[in-house]
Structure formats: C-alpha cells, structure tokens
N, C-alpha and C positions, 0 to 999 in steps of 0.2 A: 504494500500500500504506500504510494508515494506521501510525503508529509506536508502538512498544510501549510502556504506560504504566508507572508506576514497576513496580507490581506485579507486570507482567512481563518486567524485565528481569532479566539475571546476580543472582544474588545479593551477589555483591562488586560489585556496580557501584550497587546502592541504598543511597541515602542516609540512606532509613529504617532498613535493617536497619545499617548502619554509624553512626549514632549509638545505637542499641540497643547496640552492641556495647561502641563505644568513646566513646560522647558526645559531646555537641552542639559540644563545641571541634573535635574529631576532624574537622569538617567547615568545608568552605568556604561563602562566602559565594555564591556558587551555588549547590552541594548544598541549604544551608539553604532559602533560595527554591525552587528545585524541587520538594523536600518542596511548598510550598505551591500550586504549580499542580499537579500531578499528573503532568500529562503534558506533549510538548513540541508538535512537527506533524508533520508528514508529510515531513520532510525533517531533522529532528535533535530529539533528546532532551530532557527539561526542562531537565537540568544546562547541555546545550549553549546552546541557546534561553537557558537565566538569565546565561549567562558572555556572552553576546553584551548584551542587555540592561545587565548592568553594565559591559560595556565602554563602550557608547553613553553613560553617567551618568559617565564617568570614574572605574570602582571605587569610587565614594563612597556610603556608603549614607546619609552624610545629602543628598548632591545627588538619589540616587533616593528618597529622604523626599519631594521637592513634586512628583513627580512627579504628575500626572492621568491619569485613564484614558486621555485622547486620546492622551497621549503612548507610553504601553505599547498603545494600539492599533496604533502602527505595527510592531507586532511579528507575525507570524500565527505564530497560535495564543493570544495572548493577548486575548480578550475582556473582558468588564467583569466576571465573573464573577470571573477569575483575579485581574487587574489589582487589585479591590476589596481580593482576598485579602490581595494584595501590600501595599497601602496598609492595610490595618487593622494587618497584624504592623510595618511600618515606624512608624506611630502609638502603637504598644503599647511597641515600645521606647523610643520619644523620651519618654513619659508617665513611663517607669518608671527613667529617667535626671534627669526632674524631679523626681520624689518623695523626699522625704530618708528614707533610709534611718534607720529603727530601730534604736535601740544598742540591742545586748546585752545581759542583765545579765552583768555579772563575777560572781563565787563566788571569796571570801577568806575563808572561813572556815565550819567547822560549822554557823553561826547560818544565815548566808546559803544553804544548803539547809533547814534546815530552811523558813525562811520561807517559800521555792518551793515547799513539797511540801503544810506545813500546812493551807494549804485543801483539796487534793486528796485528801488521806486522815484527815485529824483526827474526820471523822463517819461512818467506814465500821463496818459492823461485823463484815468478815470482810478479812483481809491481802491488801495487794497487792504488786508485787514490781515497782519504779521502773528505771531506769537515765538517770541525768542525764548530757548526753555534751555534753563542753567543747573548745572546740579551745585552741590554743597557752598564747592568751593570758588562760586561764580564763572566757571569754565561753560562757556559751550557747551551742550548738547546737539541743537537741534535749529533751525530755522524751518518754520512753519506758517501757511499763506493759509489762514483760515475763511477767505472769502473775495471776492470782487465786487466793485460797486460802480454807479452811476459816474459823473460827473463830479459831481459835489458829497458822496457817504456812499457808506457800504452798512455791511450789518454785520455785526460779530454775533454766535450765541456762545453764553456763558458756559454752554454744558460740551460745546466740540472742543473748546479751549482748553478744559481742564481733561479733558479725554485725552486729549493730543500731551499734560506734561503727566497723566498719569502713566500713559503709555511707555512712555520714554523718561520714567522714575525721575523727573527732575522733580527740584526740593524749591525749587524758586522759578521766575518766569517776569517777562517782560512785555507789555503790548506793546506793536508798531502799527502804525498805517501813514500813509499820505494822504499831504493836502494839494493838490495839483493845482489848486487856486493859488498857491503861493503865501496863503493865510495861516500861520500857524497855531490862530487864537482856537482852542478848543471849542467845540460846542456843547448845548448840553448835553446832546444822547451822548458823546464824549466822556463826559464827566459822568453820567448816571452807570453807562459800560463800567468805564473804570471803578465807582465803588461797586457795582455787584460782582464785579471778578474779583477783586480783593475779599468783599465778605465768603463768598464761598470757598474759593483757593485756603482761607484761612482756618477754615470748617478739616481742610485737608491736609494742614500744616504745612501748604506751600506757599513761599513769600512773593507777593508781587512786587517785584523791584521799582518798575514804571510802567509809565505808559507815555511813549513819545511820537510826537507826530513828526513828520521828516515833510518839510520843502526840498527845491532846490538851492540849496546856501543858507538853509537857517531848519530851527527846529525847536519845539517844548516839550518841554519836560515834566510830567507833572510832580516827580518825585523834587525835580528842583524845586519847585513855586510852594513846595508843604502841600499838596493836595492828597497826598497818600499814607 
C-alpha cells in the first residue's frame, strides 16, 4: 500500500497547514524538510523518513548541509529529485547567514519621515494615505499605502491600519499622507483620524509616533505642534 502524501494526511498532523496556522518556528526540523519532499515511502511518513535522516546527520543541519545525493540515496524514498530539494533549501540558508544583513533606518524625529515619504508622494497629484510601522527600537519595519484618494482627501480606516502593524508585530507606527495642494494645514477629518488611531493603537500597546503630512518642500507634524 503506497503511503499517504502530505496532502493526505490528518489535518493536524500536516506541516503545511501547521505552519499556516502557527508559523514556520511552530515546526521542527523535520516537519520543515518534509514540507520539502512531499511524501515519505511505503512504510512511514515524510516527517518520519526526515526524523530518521537527521538522526543519521547527528540533528545537525549544518553536518546534513555537505550532504550529497548518494548519501540521502540510502534513504528509500528519497531520490535525487527530493535529495536536490533538500540541498538547495540547506544552501539557501547557509547563503543567507552569509549575507550581512541591512540596517534599518531609525526614525528620530519628524524630519526623518518626512525624508522617507518625500519621494513617494511629493509628485502625486491626488492623496495617499501611508502607515510607517517601527518596531521597539524605532527601526523600520515596513512602508505601507493604506488607501488612494481624490484631489483634495482620501480615507484611512482605523481597523486596516492596525491590521497592517499587527501583522508585521510593530510596537509603534506613524501616519503619512499628502497634500498635493501644497497646504500643509491639517484638517479636521485629519485630526479626528489621528486621535482614533492613537486611542485604539493604545488599546494594543502600540505607540503612534505621528502623523505627518508631506508637500512638496515643506510638511506637519503633529507630534511637533503637541497634538499627540
């Protein structure tokens, strides 16, 4: 009887649908691999088949890093097909442990968003509606365009906002949009936006830093003026 492939097995017992659920940490280092062959043989499961495989490596995934096909051929069910698979995500790792990571920018101050945003909206000619989302330590996360508008406004809602920094676990967050009129005087949907994202963000222990609106060559801030 051939053995059921991921797809068909329990739904709690897949590895796919359990990092869907609860993420890629949520899973062992078999599960992970399993995901990558698919299925296992005819006598036990991928997960099983991978927990034997690293056992044979000493649980080490950089000693099963030099592995060669020959050596995951003494496995049945793993051909060179699987085996390859194997060795490409074990290469993709090691690659991406060499590479130096990218700093962040930090955000200290008003300026330091506008800077970020200026090029993105200084030559629009209808409002956009931003959310800059920071983690801890005011670094970067994410730029995020949560809507398009007319001429003169657009519309934010308060509940995509916080979706977009829950998403991406930021602990703070900043609104942007532009005034394509050149006006950088808020209005009041401006201001009323502004306090109900701060009340609720706060509900969530995330800090709204500001909210600035970007011209071309000038910009407000509300965190400058005390409004926040």
């Amino acid at each position: 009887m051939n053995k059921l492939n991921i797809n068909q097995w329990a739904e709690e017992d897949r590895p796919r649908e359990k990092m869907m659920q609860k993420g890629a940490e949520a899973l062992t280092d078999a599960e992970l691999l399993a995901i990558l062959i698919g299925s296992g043989n005819t006598e036990e499961s991928a997960v099983s088949l991978m927990q034997r495989v690293l056992a044979e490596a000493g649980n080490n995934l950089h000693r099963l890093g030099k592995w060669q096909v020959r050596d995951f051929a003494r496995f049945k069910g793993l051909g060179p097909a699987k085996s390859i698979s194997i060795m490409a995500a074990l290469e993709l790792g090691k690659r991406r442990t060499l590479q130096e990571r990218p700093e962040r920018p930090a955000v200290r101050s008003s300026r330091d968003i506008y800077e970020l945003f200026h090029p993105l909206l200084c030559d629009l000619a209808t409002e956009e509606f931003w959310v800059l989302l920071l983690n801890q330590a005011a670094r970067v996360i994410d730029k995020v365009r949560i809507s398009r508008g007319g001429l003169d406004q657009t519309t934010a809602d308060v509940r995509t906002i916080l979706r977009e920094a829950l998403l991406a676990r930021a602990t703070q967050l900043a609104l942007v949009h532009n005034h394509p009129s050149g006006n950088t005087q808020p209005s009041p949907d401006d201001a009323r936006l502004t306090q109900a994202v701060r009340d609720a963000a706060r509900l969530m222990n995330i800090h709204v830093l500001d909210h600035v609106i970007v011209t071309d060559g000038a910009y407000y801030s509300f965190n400058d003026e005390g409004r926040l």
